[in-house]
DSSP file (Angstrom, degrees, kcal/mol; ACC not computed):
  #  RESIDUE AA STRUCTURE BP1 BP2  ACC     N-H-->O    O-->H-N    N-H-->O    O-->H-N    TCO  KAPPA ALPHA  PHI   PSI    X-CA   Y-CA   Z-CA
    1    1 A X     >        0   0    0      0, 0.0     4,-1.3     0, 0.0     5,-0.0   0.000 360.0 360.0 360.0 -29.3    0.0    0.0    0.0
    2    2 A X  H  >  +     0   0    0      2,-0.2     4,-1.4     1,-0.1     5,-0.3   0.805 360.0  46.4 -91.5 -36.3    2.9    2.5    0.8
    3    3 A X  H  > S+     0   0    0      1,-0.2     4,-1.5     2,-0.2    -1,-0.1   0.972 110.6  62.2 -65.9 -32.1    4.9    1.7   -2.8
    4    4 A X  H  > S+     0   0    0      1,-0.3     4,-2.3     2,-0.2     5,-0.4   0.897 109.7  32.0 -62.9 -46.3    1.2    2.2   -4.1
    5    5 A X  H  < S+     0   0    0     -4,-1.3    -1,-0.3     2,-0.2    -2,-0.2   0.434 113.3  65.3 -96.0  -0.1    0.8    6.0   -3.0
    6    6 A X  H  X S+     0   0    0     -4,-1.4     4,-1.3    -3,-0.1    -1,-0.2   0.596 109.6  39.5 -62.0 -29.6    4.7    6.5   -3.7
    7    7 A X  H  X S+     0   0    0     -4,-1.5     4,-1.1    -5,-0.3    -2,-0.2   0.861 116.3  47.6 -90.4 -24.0    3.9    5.9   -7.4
    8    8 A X  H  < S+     0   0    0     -4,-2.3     4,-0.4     2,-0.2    -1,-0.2   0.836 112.6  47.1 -80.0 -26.3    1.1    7.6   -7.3
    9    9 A X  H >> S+     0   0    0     -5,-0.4     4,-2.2     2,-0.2     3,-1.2   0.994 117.0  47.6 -56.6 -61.4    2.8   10.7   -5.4
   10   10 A X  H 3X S+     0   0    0     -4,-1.3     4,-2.0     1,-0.4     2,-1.2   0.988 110.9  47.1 -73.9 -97.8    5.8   10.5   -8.0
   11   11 A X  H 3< S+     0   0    0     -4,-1.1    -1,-0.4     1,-0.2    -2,-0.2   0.170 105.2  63.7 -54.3  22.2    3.5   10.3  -11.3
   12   12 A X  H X> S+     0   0    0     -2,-1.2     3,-3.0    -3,-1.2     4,-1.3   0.679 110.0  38.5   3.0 -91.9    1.3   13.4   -9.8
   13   13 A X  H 3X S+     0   0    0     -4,-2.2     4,-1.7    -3,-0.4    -2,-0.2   0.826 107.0  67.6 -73.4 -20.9    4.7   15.6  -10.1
   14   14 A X  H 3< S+     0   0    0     -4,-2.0    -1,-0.4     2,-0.2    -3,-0.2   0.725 105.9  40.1 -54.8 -19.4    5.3   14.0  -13.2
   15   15 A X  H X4 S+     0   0    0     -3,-3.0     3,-2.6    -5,-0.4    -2,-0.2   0.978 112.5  53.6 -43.4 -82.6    2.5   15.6  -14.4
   16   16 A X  H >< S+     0   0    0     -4,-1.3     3,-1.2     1,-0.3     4,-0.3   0.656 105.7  47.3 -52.3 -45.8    2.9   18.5  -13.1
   17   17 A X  T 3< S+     0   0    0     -4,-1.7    -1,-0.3     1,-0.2    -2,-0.1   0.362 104.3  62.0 -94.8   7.9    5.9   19.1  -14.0
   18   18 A X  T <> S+     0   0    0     -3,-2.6     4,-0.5    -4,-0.1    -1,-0.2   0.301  88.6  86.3 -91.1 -13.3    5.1   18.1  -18.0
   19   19 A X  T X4 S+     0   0    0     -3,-1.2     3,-3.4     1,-0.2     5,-0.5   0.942  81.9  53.1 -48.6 -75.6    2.4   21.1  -18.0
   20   20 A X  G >4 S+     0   0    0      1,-0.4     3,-1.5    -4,-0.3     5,-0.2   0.564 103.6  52.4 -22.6 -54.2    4.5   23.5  -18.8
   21   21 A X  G 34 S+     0   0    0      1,-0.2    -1,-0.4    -3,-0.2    -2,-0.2   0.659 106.2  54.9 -56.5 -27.2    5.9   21.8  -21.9
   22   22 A X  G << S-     0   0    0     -3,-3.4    -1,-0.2    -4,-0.5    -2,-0.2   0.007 120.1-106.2-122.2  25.5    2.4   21.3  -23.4
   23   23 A X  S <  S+     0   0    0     -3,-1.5    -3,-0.2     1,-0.2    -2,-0.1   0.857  86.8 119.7  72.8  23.3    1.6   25.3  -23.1
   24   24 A X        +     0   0    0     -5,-0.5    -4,-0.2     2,-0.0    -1,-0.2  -0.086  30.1 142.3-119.5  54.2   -0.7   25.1  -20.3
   25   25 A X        -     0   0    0     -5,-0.2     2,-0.2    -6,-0.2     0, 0.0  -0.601  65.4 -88.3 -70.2 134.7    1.3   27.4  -17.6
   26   26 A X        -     0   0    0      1,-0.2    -1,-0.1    -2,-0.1    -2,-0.0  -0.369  45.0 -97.0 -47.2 121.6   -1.1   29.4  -15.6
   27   27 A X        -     0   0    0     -2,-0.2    -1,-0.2     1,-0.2     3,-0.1   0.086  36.9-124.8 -32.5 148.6   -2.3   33.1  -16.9
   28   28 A X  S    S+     0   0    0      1,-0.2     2,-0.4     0, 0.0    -1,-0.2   0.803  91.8   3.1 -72.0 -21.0   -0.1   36.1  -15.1
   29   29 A X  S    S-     0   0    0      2,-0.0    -1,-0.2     0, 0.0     2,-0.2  -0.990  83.4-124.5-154.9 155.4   -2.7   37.7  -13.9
   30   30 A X        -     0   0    0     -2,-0.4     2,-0.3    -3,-0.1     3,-0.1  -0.605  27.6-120.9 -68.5 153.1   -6.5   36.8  -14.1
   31   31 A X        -     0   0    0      1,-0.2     3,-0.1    -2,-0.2    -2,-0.0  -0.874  38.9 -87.3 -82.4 164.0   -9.3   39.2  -15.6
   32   32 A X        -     0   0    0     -2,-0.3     2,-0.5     1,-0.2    -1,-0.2   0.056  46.2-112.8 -42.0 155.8  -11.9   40.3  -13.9
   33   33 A X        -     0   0    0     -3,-0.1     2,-0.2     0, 0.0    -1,-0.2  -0.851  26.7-150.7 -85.2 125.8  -15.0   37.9  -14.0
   34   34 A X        -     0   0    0     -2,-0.5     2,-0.4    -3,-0.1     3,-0.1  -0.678  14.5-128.5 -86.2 162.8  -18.1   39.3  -15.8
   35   35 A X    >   -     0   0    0     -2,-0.2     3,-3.1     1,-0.2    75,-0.2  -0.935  23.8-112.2-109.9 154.9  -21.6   38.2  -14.8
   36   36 A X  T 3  S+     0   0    0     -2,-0.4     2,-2.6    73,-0.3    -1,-0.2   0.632 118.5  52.1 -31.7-101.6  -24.1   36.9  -17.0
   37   37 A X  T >  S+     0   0    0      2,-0.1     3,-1.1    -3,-0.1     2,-0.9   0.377  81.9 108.7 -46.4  -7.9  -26.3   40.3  -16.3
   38   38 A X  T <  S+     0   0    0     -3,-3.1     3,-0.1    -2,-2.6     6,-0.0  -0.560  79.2  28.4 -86.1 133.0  -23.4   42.8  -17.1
   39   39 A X  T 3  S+     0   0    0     -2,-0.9    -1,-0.2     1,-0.4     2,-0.2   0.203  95.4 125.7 112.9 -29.5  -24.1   44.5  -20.3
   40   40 A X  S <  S-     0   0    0     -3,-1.1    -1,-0.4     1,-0.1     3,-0.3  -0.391  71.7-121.1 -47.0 124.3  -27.4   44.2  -19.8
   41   41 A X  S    S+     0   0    0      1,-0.3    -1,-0.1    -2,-0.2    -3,-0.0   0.759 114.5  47.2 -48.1 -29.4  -30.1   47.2  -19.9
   42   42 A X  S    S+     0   0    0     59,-0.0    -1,-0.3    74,-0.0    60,-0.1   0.778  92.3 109.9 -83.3 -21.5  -31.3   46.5  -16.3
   43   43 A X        +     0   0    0     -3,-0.3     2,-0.3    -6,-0.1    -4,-0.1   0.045  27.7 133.4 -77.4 149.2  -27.7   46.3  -15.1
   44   44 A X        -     0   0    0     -6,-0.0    -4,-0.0     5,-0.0     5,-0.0  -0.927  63.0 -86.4-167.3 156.6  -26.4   48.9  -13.0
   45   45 A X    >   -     0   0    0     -2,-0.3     3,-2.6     1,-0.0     4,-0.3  -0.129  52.9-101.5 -81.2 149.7  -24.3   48.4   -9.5
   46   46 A X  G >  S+     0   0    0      1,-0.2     3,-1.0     2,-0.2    -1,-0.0   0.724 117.9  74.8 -54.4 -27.2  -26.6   48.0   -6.5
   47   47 A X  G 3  S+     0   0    0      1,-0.3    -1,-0.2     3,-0.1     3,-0.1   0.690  94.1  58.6 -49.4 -34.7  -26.2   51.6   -5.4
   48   48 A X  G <  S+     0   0    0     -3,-2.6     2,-0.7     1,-0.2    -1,-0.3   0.778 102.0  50.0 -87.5   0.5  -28.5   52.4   -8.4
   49   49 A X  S <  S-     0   0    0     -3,-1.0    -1,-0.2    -4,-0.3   106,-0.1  -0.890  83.9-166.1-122.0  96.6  -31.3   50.4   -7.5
   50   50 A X        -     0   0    0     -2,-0.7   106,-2.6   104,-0.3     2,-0.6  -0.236  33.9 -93.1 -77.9 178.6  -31.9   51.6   -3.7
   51   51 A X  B     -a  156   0A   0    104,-0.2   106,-0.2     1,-0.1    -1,-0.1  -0.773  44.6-141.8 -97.5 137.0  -34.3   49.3   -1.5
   52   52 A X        -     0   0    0    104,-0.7   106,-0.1    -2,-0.6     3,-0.1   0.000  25.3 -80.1 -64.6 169.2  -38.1   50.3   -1.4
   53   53 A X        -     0   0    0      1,-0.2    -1,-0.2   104,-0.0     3,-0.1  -0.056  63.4 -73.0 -71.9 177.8  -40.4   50.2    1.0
   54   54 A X  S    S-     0   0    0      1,-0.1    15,-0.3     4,-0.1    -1,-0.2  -0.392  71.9 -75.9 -87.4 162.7  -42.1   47.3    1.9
   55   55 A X  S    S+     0   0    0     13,-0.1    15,-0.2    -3,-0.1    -1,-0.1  -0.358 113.6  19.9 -81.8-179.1  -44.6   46.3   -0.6
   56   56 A X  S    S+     0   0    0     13,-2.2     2,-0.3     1,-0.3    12,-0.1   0.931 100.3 120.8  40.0 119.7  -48.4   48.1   -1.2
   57   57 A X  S    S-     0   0    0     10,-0.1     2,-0.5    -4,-0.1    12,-0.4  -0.746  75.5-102.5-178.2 146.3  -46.5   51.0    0.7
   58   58 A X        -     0   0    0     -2,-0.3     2,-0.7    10,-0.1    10,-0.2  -0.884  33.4-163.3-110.0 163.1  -46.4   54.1   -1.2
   59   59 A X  E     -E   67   0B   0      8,-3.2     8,-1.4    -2,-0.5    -7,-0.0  -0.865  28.6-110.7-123.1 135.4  -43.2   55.2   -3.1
   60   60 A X  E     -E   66   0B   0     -2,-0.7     2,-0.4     6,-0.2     6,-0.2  -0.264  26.4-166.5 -51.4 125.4  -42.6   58.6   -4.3
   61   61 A X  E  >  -E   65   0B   0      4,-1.9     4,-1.3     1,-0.1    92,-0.1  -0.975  58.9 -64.8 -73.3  97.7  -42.7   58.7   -8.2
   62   62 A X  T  4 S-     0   0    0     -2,-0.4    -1,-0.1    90,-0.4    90,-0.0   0.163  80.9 -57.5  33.2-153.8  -41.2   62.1   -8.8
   63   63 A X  T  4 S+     0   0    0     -3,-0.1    -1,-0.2     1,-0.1    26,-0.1   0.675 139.7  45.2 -88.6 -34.3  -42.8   65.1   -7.8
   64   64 A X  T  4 S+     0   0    0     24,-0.1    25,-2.0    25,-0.0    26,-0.4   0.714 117.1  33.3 -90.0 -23.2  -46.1   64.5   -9.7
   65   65 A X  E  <  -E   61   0B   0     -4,-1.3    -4,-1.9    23,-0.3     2,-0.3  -0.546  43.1-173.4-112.5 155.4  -46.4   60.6   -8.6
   66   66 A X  E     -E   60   0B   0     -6,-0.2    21,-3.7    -2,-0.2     2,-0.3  -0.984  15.9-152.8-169.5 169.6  -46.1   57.8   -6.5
   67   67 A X  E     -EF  59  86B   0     -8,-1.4    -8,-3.2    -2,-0.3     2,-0.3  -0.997   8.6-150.7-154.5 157.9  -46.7   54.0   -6.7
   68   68 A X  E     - F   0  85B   0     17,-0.6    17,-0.8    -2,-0.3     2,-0.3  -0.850  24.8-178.3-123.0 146.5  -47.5   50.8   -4.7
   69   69 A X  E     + F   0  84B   0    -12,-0.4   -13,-2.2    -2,-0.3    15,-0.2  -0.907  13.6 121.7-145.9-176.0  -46.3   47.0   -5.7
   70   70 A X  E     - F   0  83B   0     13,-0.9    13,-0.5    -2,-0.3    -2,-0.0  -0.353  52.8 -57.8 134.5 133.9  -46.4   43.6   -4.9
   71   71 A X  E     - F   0  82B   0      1,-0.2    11,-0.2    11,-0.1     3,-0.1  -0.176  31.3-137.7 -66.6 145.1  -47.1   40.2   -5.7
   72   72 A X  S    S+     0   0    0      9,-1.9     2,-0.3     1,-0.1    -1,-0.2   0.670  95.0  13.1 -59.8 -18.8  -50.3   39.3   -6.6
   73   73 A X  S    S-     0   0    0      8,-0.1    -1,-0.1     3,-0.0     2,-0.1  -0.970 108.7 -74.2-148.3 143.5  -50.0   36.0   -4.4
   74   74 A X        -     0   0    0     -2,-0.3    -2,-0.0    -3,-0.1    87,-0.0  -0.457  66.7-107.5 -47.8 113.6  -47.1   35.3   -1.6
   75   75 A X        +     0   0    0     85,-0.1     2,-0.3    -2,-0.1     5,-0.1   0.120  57.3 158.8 -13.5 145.4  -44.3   34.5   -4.1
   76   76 A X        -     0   0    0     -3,-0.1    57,-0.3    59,-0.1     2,-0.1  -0.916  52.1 -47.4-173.7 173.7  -43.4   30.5   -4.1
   77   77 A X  S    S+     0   0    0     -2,-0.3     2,-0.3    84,-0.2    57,-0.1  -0.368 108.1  24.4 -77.3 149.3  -41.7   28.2   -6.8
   78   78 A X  E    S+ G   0 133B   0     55,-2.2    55,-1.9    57,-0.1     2,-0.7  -0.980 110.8   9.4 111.1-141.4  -43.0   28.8  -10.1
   79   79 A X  E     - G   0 132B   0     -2,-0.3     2,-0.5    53,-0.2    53,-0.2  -0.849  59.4-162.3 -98.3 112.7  -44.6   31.5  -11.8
   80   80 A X  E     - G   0 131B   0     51,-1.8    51,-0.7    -2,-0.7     2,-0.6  -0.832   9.3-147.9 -99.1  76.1  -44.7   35.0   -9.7
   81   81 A X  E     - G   0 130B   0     -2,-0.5    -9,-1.9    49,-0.3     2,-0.6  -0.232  15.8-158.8  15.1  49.5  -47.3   37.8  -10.7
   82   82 A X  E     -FG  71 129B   0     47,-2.5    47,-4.9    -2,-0.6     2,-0.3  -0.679   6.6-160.4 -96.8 141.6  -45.7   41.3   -9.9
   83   83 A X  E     +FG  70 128B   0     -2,-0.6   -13,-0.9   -13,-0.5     2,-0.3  -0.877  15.7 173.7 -95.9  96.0  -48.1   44.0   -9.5
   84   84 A X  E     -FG  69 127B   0     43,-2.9    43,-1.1    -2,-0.3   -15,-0.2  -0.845   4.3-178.9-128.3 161.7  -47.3   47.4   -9.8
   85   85 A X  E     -F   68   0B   0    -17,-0.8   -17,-0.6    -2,-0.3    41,-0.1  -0.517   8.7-168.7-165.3  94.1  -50.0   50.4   -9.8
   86   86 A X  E     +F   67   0B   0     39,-0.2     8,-0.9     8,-0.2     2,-0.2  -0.365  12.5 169.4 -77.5 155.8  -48.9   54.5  -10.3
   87   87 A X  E     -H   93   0C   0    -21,-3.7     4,-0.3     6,-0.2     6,-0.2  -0.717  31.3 -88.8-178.4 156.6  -51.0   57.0   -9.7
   88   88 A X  E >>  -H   92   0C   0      4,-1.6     3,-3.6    -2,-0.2     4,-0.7   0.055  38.6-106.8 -66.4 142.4  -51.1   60.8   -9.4
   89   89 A X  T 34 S+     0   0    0    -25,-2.0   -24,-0.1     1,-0.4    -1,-0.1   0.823 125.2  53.8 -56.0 -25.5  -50.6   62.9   -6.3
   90   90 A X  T 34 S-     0   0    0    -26,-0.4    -1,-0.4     2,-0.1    -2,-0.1   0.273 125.6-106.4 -97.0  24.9  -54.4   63.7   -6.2
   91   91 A X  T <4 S+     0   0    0     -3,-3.6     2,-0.4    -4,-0.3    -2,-0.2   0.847  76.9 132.6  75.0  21.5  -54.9   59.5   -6.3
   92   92 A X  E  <  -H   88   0C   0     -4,-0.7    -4,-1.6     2,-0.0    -1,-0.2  -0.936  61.6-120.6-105.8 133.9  -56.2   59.0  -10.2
   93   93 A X  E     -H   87   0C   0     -2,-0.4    -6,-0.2    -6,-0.2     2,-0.2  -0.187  29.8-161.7 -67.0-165.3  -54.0   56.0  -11.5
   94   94 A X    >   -     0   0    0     -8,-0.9     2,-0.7    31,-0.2     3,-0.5  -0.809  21.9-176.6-153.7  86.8  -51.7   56.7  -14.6
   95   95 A X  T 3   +     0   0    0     -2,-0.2    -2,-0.0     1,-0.1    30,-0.0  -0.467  58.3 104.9-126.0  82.5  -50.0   54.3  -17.1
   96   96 A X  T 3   +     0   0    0     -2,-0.7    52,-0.5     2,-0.0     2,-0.3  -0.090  63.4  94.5 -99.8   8.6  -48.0   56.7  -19.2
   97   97 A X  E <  S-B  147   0A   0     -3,-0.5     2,-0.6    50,-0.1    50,-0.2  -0.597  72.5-148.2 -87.1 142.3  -45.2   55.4  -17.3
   98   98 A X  E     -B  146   0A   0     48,-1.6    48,-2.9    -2,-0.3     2,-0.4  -0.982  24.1-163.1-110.8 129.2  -43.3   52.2  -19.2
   99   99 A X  E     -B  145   0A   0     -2,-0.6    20,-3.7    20,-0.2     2,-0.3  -0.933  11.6-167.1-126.0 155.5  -42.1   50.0  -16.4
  100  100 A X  E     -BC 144 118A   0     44,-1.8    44,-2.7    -2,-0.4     2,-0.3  -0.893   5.4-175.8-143.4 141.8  -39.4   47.4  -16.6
  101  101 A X  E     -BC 143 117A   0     16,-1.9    16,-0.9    -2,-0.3     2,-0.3  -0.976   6.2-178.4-150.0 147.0  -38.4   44.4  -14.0
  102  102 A X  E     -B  142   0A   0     40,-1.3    40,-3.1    -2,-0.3     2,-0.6  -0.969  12.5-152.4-146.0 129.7  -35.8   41.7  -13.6
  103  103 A X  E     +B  141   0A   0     12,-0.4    11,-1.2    -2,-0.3    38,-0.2  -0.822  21.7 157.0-111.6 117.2  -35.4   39.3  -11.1
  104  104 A X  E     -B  140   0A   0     36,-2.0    36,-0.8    -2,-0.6     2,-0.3   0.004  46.3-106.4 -96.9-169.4  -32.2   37.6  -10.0
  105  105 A X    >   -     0   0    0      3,-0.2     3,-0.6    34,-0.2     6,-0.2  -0.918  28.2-153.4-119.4 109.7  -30.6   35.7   -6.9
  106  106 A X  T 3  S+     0   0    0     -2,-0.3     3,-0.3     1,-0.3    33,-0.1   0.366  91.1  59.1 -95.6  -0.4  -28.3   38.3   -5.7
  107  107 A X  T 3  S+     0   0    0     31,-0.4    -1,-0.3     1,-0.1    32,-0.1   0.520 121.5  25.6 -57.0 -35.9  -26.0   35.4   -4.2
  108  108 A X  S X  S-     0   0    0     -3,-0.6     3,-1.8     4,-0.0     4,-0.3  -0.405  95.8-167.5-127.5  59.5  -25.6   33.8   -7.6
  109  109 A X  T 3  S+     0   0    0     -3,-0.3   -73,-0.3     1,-0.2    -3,-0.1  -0.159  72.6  10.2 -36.9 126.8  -26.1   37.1   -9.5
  110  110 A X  T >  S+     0   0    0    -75,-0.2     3,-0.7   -74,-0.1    -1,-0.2  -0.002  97.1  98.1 102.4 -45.5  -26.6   36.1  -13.1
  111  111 A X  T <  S+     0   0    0     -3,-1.8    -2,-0.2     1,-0.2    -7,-0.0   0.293 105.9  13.1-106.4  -6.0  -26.9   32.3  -12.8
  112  112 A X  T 3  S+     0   0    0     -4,-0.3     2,-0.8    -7,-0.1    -1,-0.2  -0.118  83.6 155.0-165.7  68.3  -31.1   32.7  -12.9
  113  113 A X    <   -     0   0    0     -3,-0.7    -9,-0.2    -9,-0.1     3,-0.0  -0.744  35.7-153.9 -74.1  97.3  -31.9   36.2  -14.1
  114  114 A X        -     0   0    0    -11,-1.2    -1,-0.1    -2,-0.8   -10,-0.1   0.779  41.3-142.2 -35.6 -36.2  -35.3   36.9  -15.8
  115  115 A X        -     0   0    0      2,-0.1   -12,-0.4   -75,-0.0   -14,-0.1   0.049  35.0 -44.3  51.4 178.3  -33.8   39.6  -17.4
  116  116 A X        +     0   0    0    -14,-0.1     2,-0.4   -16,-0.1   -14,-0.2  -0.435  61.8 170.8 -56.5 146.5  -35.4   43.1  -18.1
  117  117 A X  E     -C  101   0A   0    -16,-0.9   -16,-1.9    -2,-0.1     2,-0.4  -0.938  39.4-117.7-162.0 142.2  -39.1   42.5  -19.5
  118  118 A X  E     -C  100   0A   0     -2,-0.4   -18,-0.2   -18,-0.2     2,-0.1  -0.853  41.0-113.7-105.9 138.3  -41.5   45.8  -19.9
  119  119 A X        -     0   0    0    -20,-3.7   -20,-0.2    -2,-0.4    10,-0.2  -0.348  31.2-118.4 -61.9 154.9  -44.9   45.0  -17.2
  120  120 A X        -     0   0    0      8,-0.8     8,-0.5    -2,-0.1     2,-0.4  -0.175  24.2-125.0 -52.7 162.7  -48.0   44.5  -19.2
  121  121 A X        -     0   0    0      6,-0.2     2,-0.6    -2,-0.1     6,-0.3  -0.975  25.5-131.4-131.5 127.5  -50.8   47.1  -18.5
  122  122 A X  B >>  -I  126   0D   0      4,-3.9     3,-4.9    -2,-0.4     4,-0.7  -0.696  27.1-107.3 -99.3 146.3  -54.1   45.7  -17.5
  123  123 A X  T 34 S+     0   0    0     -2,-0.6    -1,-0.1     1,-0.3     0, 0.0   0.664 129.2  47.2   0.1 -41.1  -58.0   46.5  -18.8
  124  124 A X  T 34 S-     0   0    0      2,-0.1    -1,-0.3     1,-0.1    -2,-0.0   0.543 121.1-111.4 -90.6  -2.7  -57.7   48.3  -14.8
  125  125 A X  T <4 S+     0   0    0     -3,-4.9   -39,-0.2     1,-0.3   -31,-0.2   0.396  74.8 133.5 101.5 -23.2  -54.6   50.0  -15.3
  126  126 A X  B  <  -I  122   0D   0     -4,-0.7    -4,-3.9    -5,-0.1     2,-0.5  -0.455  55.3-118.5 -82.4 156.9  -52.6   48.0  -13.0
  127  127 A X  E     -G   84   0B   0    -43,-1.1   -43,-2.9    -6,-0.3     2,-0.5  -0.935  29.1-168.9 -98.5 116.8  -48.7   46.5  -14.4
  128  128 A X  E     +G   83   0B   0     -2,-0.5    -8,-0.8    -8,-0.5     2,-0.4  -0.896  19.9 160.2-111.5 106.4  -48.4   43.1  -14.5
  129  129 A X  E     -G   82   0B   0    -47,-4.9   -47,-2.5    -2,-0.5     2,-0.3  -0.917  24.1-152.6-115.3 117.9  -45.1   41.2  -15.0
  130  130 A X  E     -G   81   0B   0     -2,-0.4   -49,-0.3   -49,-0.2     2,-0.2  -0.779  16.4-164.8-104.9-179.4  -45.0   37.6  -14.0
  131  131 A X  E     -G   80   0B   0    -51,-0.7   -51,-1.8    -2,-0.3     2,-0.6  -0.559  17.1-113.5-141.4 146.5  -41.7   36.1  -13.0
  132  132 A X  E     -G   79   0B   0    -53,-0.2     2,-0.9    -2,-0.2   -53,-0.2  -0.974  15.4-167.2-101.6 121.0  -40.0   32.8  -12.3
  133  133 A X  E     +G   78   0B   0    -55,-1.9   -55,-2.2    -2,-0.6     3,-0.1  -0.928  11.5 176.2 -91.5 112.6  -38.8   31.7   -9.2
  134  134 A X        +     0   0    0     -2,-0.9     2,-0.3   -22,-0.2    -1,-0.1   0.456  54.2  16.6 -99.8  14.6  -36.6   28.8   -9.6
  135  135 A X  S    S-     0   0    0      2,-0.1     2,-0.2   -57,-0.0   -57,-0.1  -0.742  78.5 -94.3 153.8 144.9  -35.2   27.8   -6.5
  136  136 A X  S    S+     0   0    0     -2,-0.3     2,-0.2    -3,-0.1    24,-0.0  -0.477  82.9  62.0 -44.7 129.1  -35.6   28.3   -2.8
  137  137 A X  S    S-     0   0    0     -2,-0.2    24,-0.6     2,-0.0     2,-0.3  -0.691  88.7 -21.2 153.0-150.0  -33.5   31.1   -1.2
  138  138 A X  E     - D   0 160A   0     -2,-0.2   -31,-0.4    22,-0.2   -32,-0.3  -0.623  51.3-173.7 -97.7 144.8  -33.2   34.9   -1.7
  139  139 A X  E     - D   0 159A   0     20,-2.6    20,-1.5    -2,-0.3     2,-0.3  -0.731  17.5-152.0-154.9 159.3  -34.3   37.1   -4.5
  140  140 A X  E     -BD 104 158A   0    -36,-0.8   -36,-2.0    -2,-0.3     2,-0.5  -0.965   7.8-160.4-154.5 114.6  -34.2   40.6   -5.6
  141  141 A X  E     -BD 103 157A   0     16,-4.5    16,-2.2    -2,-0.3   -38,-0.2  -0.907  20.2-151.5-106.0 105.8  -37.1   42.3   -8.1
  142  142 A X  E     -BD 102 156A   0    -40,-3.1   -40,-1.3    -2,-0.5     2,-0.4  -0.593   2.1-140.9 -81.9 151.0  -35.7   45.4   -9.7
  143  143 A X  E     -BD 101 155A   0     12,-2.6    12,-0.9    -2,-0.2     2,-0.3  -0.898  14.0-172.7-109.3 125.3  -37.8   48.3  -10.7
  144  144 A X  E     +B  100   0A   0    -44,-2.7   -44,-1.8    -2,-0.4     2,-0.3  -0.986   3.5 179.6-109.7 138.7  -37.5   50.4  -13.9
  145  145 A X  E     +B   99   0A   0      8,-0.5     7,-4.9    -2,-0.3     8,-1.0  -0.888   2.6 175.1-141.4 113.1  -39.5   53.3  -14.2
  146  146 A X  E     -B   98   0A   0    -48,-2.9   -48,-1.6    -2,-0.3     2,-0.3  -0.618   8.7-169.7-111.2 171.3  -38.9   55.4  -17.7
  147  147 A X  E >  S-B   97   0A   0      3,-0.2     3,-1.6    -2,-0.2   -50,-0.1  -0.856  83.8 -10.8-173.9 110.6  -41.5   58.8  -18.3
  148  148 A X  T 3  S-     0   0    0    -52,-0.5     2,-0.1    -2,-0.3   -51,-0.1   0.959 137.2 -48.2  25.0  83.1  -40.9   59.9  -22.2
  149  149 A X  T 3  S+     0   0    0     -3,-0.1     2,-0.4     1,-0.1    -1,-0.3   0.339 113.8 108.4  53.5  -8.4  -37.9   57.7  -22.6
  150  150 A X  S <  S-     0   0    0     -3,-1.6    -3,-0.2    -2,-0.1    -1,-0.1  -0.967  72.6-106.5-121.1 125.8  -36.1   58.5  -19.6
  151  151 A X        +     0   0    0     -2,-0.4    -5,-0.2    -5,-0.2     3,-0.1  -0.215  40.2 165.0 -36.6 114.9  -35.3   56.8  -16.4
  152  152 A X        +     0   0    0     -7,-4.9     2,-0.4     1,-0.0   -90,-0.4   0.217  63.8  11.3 -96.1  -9.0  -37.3   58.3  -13.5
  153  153 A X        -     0   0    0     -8,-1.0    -8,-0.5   -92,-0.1     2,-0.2  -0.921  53.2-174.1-164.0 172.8  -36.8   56.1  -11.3
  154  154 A X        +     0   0    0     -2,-0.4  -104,-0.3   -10,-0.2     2,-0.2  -0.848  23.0 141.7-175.9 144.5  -35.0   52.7  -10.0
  155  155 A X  E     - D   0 143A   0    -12,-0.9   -12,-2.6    -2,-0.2     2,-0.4  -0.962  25.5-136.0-178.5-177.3  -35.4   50.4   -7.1
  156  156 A X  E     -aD  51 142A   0   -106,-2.6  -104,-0.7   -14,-0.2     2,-0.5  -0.924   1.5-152.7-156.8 127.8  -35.4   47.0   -5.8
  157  157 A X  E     - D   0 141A   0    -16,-2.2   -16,-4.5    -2,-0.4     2,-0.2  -0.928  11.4-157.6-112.7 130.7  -37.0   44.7   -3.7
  158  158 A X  E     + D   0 140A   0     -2,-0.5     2,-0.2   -18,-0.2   -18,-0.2  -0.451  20.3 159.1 -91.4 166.5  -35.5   41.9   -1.8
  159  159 A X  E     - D   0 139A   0    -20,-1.5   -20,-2.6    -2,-0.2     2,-0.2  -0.865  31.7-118.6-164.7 147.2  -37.3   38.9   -0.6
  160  160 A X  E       D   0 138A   0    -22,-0.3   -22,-0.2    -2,-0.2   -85,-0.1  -0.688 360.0 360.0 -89.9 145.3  -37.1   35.1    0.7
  161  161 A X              0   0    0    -24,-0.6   -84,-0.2    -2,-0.2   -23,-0.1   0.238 360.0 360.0-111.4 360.0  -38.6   32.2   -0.9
């Protein structure tokens, strides 16, 4: 047993020490790792998407606005319903807003992103985009909110599944 895991010890650095010769020598230096999401229209550093308020809460919309969200049912694995619903300081809704969400695992960022998708608007007014939850653990639903083609707005809500 001891000769066995000397030859094996011994062909190990014989290996190792044949890499070189067949061009596989380790990089000098690494580059950065991208993630799947980088490049992307929703992607932006966390800093631009601060965290909201808890959902049906309202959140200031500009100066003229504000808006409330939330799944339509307690999130679970599968298909997830988010619910979004503006409307104007004096309470009349609004959808002249285009709103945009992606949802990620901000622990494996990338590795099961929805990407950006523009909500639906429904027959009532409300923005509906549903969502996949693929997995058990923690999740993060970004908000886009554009008003004649320009970002007004950004944010993000975290949650557990």
């Amino acid at each position: 047993m001891k000769q066995f895991f000397m030859s094996l010890t011994l062909l190990m650095l014989a290996s190792l020490l044949c890499l070189p010769a067949f061009g596989t020598t380790a990089p000098a230096a690494e580059a950065p790792q991208q993630h799947a999401h980088e490049g992307h229209a929703m992607a932006a550093n966390d800093k631009d998407f601060p965290k909201l308020a808890q959902p049906g809460e309202k959140v200031p919309l500009g100066a003229d606005h504000y808006f409330t969200y939330g799944f339509t049912k307690q999130p679970k694995l599968g298909t997830a319903i988010m619910k979004v619903e503006i409307f104007t300081q004096a309470g009349k809704p609004d959808a002249s807003f285009v709103v945009k969400g992606s949802m990620d695992m901000p622990s494996m960022r990338g590795m099961h992103s929805t990407g950006a998708k523009e909500f639906s608007i429904s027959k009532n007014g409300a923005y509906l985009l549903p969502a996949e939850v693929a997995m058990p653990g923690d999740w993060e639903f970004r908000f886009t909110f554009e008003k004649d083609g320009k970002t007004v707005f950004r944010g993000a809500y975290l949650f557990d599944i």
